[in-house]
mmCIF file as gemmi writes it, N, C-alpha and C atoms, coordinates in Angstrom:
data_model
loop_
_atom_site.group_PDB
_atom_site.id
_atom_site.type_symbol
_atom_site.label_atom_id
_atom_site.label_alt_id
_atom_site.label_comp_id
_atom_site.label_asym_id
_atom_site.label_entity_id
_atom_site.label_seq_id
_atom_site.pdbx_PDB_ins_code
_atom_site.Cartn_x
_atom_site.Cartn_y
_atom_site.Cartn_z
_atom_site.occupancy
_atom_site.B_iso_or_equiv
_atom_site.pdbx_formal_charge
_atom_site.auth_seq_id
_atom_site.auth_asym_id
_atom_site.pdbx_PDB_model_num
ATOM 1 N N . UNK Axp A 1 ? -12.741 37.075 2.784 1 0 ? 1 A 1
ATOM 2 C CA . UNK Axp A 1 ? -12.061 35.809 2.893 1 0 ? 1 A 1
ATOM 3 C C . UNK Axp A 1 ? -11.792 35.495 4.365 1 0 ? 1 A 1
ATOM 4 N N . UNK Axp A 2 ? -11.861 34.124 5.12 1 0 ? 2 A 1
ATOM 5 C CA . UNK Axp A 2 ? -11.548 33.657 6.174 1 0 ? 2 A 1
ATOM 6 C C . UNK Axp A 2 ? -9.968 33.818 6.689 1 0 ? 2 A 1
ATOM 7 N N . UNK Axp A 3 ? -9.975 34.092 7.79 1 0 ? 3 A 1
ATOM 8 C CA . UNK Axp A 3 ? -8.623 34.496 8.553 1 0 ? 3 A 1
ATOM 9 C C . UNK Axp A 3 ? -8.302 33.093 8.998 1 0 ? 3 A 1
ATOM 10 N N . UNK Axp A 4 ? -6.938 32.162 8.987 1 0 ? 4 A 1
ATOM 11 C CA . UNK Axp A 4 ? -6.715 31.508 9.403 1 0 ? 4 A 1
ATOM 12 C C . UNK Axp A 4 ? -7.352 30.441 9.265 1 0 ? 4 A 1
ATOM 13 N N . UNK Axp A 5 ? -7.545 29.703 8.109 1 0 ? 5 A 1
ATOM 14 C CA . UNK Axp A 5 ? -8.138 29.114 7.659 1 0 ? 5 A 1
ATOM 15 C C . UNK Axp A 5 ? -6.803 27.915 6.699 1 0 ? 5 A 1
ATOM 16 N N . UNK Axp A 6 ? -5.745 29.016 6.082 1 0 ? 6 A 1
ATOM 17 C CA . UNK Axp A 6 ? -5.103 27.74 5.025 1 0 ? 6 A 1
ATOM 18 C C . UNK Axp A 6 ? -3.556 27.245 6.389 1 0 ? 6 A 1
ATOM 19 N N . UNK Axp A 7 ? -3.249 26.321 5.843 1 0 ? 7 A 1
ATOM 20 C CA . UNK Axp A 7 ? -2.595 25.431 6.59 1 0 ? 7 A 1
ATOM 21 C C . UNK Axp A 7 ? -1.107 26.384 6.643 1 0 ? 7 A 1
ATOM 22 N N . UNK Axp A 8 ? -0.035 25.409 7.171 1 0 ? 8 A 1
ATOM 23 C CA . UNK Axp A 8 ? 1.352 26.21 7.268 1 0 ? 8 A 1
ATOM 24 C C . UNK Axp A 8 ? 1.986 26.204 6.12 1 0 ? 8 A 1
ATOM 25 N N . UNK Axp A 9 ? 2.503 26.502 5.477 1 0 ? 9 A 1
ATOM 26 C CA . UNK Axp A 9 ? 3.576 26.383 4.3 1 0 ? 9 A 1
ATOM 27 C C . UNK Axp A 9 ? 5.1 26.219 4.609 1 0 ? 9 A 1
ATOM 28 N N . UNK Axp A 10 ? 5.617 25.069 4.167 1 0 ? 10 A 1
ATOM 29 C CA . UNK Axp A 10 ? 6.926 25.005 4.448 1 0 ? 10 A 1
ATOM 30 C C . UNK Axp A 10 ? 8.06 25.266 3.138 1 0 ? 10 A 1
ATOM 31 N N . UNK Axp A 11 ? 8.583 26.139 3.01 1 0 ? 11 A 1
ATOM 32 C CA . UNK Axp A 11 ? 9.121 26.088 1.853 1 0 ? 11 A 1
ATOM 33 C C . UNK Axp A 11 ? 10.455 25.45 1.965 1 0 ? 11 A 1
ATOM 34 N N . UNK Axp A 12 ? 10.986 24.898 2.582 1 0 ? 12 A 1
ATOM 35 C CA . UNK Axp A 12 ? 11.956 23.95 2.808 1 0 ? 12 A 1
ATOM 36 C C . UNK Axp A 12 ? 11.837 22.343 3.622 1 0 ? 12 A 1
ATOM 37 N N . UNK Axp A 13 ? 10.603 22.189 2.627 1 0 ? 13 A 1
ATOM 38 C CA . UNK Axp A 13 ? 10.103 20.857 3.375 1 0 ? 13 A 1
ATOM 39 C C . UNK Axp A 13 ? 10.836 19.795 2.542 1 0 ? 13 A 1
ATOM 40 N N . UNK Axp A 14 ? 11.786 18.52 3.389 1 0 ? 14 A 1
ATOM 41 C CA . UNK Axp A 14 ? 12.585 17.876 2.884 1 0 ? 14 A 1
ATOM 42 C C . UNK Axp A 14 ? 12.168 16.785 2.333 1 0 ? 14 A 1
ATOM 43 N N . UNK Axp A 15 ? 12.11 16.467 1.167 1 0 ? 15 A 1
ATOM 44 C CA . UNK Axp A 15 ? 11.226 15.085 0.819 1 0 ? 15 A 1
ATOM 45 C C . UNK Axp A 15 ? 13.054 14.127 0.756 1 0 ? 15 A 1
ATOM 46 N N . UNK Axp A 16 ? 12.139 12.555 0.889 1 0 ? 16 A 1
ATOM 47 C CA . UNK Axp A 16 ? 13.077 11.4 1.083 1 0 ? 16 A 1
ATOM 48 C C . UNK Axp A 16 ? 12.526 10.454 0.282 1 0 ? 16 A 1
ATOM 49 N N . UNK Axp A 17 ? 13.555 10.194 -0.393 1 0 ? 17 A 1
ATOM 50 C CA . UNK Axp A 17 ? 13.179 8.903 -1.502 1 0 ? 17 A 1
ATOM 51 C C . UNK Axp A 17 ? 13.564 7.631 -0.991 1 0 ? 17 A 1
ATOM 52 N N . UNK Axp A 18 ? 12.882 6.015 -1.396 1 0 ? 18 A 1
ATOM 53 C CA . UNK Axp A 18 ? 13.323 5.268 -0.956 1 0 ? 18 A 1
ATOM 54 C C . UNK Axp A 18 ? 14.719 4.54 -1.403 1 0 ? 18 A 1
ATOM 55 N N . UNK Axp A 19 ? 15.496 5.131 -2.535 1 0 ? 19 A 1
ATOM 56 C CA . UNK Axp A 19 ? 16.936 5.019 -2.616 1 0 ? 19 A 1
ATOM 57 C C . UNK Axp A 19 ? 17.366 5.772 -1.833 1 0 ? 19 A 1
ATOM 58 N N . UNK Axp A 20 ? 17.083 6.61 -1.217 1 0 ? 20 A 1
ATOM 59 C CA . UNK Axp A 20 ? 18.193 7.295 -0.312 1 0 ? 20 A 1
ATOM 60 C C . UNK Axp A 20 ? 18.694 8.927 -0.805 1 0 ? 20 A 1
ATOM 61 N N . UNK Axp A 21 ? 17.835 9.404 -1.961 1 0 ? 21 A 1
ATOM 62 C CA . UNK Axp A 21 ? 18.096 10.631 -2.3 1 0 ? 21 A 1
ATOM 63 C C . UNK Axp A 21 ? 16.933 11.215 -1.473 1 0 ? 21 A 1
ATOM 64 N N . UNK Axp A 22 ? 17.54 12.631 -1.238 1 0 ? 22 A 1
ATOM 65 C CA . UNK Axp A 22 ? 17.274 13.775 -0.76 1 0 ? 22 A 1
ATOM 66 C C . UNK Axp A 22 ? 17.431 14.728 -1.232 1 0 ? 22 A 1
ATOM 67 N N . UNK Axp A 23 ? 15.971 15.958 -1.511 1 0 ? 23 A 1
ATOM 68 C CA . UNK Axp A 23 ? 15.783 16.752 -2.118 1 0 ? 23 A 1
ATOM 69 C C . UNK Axp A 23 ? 15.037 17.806 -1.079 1 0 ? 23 A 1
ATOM 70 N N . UNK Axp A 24 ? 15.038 19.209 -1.657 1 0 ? 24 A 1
ATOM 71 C CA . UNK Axp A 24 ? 13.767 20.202 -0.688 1 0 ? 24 A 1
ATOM 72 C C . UNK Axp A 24 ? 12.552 20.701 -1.68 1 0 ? 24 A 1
ATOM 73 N N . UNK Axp A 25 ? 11.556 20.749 -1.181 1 0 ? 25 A 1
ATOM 74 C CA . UNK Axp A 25 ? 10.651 21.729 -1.93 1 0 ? 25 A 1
ATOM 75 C C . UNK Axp A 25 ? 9.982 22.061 -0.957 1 0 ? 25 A 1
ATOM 76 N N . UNK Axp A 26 ? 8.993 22.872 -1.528 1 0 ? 26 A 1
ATOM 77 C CA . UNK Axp A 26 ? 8.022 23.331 -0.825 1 0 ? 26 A 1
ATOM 78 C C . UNK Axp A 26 ? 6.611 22.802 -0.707 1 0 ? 26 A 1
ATOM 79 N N . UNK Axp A 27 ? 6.148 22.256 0.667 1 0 ? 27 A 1
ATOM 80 C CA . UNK Axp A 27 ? 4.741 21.7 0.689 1 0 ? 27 A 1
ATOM 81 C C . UNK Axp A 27 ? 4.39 22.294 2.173 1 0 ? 27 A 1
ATOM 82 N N . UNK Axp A 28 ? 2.992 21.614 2.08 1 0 ? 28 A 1
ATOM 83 C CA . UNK Axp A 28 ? 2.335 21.873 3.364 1 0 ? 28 A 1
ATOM 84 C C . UNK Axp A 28 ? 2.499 20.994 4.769 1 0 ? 28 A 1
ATOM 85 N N . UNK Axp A 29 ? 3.568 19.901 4.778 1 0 ? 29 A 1
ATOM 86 C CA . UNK Axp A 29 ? 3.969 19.2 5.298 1 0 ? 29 A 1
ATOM 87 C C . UNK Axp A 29 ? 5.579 19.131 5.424 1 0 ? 29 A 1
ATOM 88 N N . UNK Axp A 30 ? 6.421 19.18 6.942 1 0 ? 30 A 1
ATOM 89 C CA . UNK Axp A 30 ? 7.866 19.456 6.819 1 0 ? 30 A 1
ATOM 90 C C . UNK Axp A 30 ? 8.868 18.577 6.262 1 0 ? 30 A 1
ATOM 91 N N . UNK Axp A 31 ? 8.049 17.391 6.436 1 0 ? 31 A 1
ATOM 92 C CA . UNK Axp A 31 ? 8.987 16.333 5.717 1 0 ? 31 A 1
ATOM 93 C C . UNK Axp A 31 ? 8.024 15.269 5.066 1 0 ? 31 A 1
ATOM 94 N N . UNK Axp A 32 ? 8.42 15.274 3.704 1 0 ? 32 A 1
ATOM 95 C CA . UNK Axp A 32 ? 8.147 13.609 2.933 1 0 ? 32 A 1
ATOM 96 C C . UNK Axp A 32 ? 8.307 12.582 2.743 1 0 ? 32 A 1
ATOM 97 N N . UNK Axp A 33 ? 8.03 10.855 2.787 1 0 ? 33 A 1
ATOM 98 C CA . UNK Axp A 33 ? 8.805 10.506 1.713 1 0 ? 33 A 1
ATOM 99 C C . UNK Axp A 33 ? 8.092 9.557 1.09 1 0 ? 33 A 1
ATOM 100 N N . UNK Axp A 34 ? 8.578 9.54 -0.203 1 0 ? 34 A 1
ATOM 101 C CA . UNK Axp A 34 ? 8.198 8.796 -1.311 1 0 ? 34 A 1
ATOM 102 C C . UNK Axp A 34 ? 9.042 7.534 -1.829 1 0 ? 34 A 1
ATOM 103 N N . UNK Axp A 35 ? 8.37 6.572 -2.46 1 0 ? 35 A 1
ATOM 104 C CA . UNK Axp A 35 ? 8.621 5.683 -2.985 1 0 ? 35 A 1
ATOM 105 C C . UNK Axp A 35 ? 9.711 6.063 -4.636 1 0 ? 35 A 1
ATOM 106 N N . UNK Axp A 36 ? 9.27 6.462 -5.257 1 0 ? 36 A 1
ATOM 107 C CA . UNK Axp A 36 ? 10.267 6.762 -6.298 1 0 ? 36 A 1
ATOM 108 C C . UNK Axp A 36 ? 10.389 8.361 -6.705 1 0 ? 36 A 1
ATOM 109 N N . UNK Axp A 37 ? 11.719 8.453 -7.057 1 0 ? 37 A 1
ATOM 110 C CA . UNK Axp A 37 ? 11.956 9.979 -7.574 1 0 ? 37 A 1
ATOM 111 C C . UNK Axp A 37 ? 12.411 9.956 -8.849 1 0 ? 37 A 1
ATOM 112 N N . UNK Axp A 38 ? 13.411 10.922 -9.421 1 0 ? 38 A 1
ATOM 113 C CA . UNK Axp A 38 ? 13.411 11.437 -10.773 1 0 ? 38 A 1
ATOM 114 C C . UNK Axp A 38 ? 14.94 10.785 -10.922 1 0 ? 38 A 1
ATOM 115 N N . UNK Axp A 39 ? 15.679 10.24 -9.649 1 0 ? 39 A 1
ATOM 116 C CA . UNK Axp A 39 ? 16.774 9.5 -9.633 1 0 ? 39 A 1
ATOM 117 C C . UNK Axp A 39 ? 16.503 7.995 -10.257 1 0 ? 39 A 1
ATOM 118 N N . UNK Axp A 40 ? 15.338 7.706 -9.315 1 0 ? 40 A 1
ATOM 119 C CA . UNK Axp A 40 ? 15.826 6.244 -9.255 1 0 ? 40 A 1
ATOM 120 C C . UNK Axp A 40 ? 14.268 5.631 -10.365 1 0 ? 40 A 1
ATOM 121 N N . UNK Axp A 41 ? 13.47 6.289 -10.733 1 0 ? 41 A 1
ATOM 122 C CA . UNK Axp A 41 ? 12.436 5.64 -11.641 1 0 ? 41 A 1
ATOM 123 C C . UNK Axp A 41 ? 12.954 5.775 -13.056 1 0 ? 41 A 1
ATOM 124 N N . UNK Axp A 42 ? 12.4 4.622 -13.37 1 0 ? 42 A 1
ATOM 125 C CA . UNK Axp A 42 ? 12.253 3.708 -14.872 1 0 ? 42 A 1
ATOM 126 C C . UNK Axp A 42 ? 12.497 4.562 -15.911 1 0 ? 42 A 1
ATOM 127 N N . UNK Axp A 43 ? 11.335 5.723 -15.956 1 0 ? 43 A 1
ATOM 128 C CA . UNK Axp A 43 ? 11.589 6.752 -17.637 1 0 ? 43 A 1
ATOM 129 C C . UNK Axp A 43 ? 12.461 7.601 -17.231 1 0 ? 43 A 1
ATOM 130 N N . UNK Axp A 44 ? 12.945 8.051 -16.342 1 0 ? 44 A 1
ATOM 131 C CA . UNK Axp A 44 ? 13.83 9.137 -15.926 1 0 ? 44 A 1
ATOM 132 C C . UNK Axp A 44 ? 15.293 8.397 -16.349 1 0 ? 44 A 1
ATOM 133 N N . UNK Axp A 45 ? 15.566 7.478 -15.375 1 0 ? 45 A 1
ATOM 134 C CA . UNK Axp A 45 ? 16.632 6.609 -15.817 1 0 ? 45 A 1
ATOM 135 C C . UNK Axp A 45 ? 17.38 6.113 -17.256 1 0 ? 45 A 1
ATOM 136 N N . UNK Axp A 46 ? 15.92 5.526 -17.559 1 0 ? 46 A 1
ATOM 137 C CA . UNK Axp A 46 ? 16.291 4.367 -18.747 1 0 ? 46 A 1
ATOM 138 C C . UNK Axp A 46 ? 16.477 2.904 -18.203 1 0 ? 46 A 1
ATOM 139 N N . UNK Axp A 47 ? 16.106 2.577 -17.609 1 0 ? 47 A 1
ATOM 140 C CA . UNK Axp A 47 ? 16.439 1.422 -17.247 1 0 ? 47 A 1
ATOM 141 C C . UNK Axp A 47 ? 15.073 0.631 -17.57 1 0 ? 47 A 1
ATOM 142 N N . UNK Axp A 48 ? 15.103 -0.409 -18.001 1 0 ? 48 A 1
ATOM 143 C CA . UNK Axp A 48 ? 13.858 -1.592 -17.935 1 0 ? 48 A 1
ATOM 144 C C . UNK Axp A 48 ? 13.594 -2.103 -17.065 1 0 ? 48 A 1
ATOM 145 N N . UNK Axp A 49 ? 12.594 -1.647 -16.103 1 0 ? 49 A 1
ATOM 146 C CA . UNK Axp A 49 ? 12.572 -2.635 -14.799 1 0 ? 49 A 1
ATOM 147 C C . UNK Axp A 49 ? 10.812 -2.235 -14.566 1 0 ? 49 A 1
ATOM 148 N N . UNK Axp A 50 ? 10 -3.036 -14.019 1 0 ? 50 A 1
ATOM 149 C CA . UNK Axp A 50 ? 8.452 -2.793 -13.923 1 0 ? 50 A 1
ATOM 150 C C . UNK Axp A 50 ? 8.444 -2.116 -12.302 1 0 ? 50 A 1
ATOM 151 N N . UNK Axp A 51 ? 7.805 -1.401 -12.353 1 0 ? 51 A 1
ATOM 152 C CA . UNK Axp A 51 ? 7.349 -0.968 -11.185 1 0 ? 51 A 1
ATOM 153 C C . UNK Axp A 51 ? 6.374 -1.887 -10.237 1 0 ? 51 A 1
ATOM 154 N N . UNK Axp A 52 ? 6.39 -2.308 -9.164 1 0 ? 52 A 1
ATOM 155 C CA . UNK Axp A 52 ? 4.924 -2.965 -9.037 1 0 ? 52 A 1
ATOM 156 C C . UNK Axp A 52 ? 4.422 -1.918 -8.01 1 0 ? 52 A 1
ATOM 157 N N . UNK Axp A 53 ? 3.248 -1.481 -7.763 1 0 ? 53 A 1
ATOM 158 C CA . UNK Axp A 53 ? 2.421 -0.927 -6.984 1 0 ? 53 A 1
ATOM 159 C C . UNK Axp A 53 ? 1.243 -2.133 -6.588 1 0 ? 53 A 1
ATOM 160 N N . UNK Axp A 54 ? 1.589 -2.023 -5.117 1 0 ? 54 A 1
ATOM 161 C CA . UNK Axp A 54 ? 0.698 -2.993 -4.693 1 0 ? 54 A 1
ATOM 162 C C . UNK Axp A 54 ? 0.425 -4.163 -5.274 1 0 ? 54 A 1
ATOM 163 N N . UNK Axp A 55 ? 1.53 -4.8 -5.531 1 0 ? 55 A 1
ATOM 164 C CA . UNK Axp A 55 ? 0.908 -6.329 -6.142 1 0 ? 55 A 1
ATOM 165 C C . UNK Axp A 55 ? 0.281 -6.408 -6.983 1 0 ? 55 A 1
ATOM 166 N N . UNK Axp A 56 ? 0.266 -5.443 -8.189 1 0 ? 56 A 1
ATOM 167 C CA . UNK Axp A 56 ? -0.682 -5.243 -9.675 1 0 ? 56 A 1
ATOM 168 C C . UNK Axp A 56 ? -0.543 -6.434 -10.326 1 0 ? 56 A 1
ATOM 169 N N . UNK Axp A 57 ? 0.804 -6.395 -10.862 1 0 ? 57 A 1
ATOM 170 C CA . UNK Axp A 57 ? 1.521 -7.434 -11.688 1 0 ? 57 A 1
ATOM 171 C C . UNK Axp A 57 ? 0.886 -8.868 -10.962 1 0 ? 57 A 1
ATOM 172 N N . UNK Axp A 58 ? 1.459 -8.831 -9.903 1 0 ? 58 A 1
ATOM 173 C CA . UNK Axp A 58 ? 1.09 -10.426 -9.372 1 0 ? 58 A 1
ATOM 174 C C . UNK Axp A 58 ? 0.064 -10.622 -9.398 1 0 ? 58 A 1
ATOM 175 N N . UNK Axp A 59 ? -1.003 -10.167 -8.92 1 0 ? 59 A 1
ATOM 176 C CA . UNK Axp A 59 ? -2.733 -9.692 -9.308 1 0 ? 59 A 1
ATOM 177 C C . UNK Axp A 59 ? -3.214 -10.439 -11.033 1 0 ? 59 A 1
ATOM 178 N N . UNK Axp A 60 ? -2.402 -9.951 -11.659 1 0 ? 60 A 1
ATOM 179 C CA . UNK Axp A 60 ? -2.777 -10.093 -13.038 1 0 ? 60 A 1
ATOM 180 C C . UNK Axp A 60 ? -2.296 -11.558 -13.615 1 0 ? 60 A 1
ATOM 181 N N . UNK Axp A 61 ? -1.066 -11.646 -13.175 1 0 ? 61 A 1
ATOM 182 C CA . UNK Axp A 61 ? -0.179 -12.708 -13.671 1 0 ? 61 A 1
ATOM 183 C C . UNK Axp A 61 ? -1.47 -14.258 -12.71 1 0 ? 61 A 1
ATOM 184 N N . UNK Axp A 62 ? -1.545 -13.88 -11.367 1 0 ? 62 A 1
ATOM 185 C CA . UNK Axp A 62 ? -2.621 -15.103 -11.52 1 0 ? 62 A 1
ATOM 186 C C . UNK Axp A 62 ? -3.828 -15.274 -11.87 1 0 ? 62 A 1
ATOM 187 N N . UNK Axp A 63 ? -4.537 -13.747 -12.145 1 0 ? 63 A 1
ATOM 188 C CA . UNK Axp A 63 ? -5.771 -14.354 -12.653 1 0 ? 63 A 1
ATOM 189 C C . UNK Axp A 63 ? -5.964 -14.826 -14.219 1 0 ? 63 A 1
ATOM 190 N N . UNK Axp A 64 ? -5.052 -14.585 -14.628 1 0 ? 64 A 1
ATOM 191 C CA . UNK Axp A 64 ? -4.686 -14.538 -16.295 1 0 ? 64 A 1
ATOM 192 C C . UNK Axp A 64 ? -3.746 -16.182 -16.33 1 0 ? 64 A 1
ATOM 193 N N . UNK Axp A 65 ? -3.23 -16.594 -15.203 1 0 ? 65 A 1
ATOM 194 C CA . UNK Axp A 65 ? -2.475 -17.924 -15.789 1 0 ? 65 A 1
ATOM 195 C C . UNK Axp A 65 ? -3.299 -19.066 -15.353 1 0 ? 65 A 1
ATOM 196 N N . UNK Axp A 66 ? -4.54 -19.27 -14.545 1 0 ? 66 A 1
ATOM 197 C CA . UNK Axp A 66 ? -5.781 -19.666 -13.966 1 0 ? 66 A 1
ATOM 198 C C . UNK Axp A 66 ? -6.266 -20.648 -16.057 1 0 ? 66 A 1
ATOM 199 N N . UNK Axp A 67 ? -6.29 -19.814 -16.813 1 0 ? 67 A 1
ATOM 200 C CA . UNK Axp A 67 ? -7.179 -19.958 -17.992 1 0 ? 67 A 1
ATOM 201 C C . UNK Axp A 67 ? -6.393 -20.829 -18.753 1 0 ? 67 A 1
């Protein structure tokens, strides 16, 4: 097997959510952040609210109200 080959491991790499929670795990990168976590998304919650990623919804809603 190759010497020095796999990347660094951080096992206290801090990921950041865009509500404002903060969590640690472990990745190959020291710090994260992400758009939704296990706080603030939809099935975790319960709450009814759509996610949009990249303008999906809006995407759809005009090519579909066009007809």
């Amino acid at each position: 097997m190759k010497e020095k080959i796999h990347p660094k491991y951080y096992s206290d790499a801090v990921v950041t959510c865009s509500c404002g929670n903060t969590f640690t795990t472990g990745s190959t990168r020291p710090s994260l952040k992400v758009e939704l976590c296990s706080a603030c998304h939809p099935f975790y919650t319960g709450e009814k609210r759509m996610v949009d990623t990249a303008g999906r919804i809006d995407k759809f809603r005009q090519r579909y109200s066009k007809k």
